[in-house]
C-alpha positions as a Python dict, from the first residue, in 0.01 Angstrom:
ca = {
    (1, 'X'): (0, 0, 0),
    (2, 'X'): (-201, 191, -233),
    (3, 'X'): (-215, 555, -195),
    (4, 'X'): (-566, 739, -29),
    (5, 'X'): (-698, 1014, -269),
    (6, 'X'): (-874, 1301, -101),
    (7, 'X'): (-1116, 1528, -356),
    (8, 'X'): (-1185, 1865, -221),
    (9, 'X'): (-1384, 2021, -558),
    (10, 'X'): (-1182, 1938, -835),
    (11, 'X'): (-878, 1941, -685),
    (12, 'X'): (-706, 1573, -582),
    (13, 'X'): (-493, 1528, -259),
    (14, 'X'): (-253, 1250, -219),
    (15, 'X'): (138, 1206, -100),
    (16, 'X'): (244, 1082, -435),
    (17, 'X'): (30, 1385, -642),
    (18, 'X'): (186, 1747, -663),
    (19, 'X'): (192, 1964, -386),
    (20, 'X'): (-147, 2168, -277),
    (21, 'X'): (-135, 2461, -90),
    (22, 'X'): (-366, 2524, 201),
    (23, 'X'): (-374, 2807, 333),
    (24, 'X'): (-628, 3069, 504),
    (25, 'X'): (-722, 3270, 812),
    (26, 'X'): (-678, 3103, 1170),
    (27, 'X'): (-989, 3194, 1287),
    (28, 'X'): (-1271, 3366, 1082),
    (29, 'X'): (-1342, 3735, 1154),
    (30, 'X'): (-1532, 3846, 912),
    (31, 'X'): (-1648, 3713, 578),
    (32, 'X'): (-1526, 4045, 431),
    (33, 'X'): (-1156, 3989, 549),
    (34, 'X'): (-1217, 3599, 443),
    (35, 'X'): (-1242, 3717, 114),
    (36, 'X'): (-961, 3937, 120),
    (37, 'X'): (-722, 3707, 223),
    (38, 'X'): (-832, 3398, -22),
    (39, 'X'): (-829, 3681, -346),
    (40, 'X'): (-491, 3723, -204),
    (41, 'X'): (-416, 3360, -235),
    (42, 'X'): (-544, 3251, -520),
    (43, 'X'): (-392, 3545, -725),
    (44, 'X'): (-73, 3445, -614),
    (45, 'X'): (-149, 3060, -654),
    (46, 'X'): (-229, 3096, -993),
    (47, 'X'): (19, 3332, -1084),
    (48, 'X'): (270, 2992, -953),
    (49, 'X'): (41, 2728, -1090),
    (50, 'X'): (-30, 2596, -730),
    (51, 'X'): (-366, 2455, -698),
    (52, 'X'): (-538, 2614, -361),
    (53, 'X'): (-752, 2531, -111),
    (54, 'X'): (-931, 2812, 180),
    (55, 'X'): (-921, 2707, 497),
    (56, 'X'): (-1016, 2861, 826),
    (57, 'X'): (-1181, 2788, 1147),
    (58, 'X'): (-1476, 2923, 1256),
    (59, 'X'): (-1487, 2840, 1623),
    (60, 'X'): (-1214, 2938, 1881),
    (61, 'X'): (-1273, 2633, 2040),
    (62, 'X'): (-1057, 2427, 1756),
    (63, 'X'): (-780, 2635, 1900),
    (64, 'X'): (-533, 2429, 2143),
    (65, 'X'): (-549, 2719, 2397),
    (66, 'X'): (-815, 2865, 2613),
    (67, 'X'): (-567, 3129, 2633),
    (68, 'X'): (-486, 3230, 2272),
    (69, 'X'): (-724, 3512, 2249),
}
């Protein structure tokens, strides 16, 4: 079975492709502290080589729990 390629930008996701880190807030704050937090990442991504994708929800309602706030 031939392997699905995802393209997020110019970055290409697939099982048999090296690894992509995603990474990000849980929940969006602030757009401030979004931006803190991917700087954060992507100095430390590149430093490793590691190509990087932000992610983060924006709604609690993607959350499995009513109760998690």
């Amino acid at each position: 079975m031939k392997q699905k390629v995802v393209s997020i930008g110019d970055i290409n996701v697939a099982n048999d492709l090296p690894f992509v880190l995603f990474g990000g807030m849980n929940v969006l704050e602030s757009r401030d502290l979004a931006m803190r937090i991917c700087e954060h990442y992507v100095t430390v991504t590149q430093k490793l080589g590691i190509p990087y994708v932000f992610k983060a929800s924006f709604d609690k309602a993607n959350r499995s729990s009513i109760h998690s706030y």
